[in-house]
Phi, psi and omega in degrees: 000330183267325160319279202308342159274338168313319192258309170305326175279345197270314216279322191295310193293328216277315165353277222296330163284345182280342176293295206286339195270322186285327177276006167276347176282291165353302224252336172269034190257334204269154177317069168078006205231004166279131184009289204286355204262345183316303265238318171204150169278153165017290211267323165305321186301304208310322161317295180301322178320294176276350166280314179308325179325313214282329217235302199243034164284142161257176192224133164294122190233172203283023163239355173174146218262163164319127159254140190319176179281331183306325232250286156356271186257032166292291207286318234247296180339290185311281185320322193275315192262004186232354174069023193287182173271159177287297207289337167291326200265339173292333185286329197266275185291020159082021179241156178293135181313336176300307183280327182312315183303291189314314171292318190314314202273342188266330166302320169266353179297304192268019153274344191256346163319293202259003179211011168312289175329313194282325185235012173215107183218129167301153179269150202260019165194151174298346161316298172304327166288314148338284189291347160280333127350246193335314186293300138007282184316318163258344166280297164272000192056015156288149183250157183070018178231122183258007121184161158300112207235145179215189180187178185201147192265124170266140188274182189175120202299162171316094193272184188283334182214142190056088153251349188260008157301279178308351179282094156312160185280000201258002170088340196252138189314143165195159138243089083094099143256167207181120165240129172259140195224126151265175180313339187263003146096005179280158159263181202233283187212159189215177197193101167238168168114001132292151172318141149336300184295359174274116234254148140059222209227019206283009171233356162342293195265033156215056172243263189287141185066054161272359186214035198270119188226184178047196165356293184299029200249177250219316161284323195264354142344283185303330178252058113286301175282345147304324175258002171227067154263160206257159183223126161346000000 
């Protein structure tokens, strides 16, 4: 009897990997209703797809075939919004655990190459700074605020040097991401990659808004709210 559950389970996974190489052929055909899509829309994914393309399309060669730019960044998608393990995720599109880990990291590289810039920007005029004032003001009643920063511990295995850098107050090794936000709930700018042990907001400025020009500076801020101040 236990050969024969032996042989059933056996016969059941190799089923279940020939399922998976075929819904990975698949899973971008179907209509709004494949995984990643929770996650993003449509039109977005089709977006991120093609600025990526450039950066992370493979070439077929004579031992084996490309996995597309969709299927490439469906998985890096899927990892980034659900944490799953690379063996949940090799299992679902059908690739080796190994290449998931290798996509993920050439995928988010070339997001932060090709669409950091592009998409996460301080406002670049006093107009703009005005309207993000003005937005702060009609959402929350705050006067005078052009975004918000919070920030979070990314956990992070032990490192080889400097450990008691990274020993957070909550005991555990992180490294630090820290975000600006406008009223609309966009980011502005990010910072990751303090020690864990770096406390509150006590590296703001030379963190966030590091790469702050024009308008947009830290000086020319204050003598904004010097010349506009606000009143009851």
């Amino acid at each position: 009897m236990a050969d024969e559950q032996l042989l059933f389970f056996f016969l059941a996974a190799q089923n279940s990997a020939r399922e998976t190489a075929i819904s990975r052929n698949n899973l971008l055909k179907k209509q709004g209703k494949a995984r990643y899509h929770r996650y993003v829309k449509r039109d977005s994914f089709n977006v991120i797809c093609e600025e990526l393309a450039p950066s992370i399309e493979k070439h077929y060669t004579n031992y084996r075939k490309a996995i597309p730019v969709r299927v490439r960044v469906a998985i890096t998608l899927y990892r980034l919004g659900d944490t799953a393990h690379f063996r949940t995720i090799s299992n679902l599109f059908g690739v080796g655990k190994s290449t998931v880990c290798s996509i993920v990291r050439e995928v988010c590289q070339a997001i932060v190459d090709v669409l950091l810039l592009r998409y996460i920007q301080l406002p670049n005029s006093r107009q703009q700074i005005q309207e993000e004032i003005d937005g702060f003001k009609e959402r929350a009643g705050f006067p005078q605020v052009v975004g918000s920063v919070d920030g979070c511990h990314i956990p992070i295995l032990k490192p080889n040097d400097s450990l008691e850098d990274y020993v957070n107050r909550k005991k555990f090794h992180s490294i630090i991401l820290q975000a600006l936000v406008d009223s609309n709930y966009l980011f502005r700018d990010i910072c990751v990659g303090w020690p864990g042990k770096v406390q509150g907001c006590s590296k703001i400025p030379h963190c966030l808004l590091r790469a702050a020009t024009g308008p947009f500076t830290l000086k020319a801020l204050l003598k904004l709210s010097q010349d506009k101040p606000y009143h009851h």
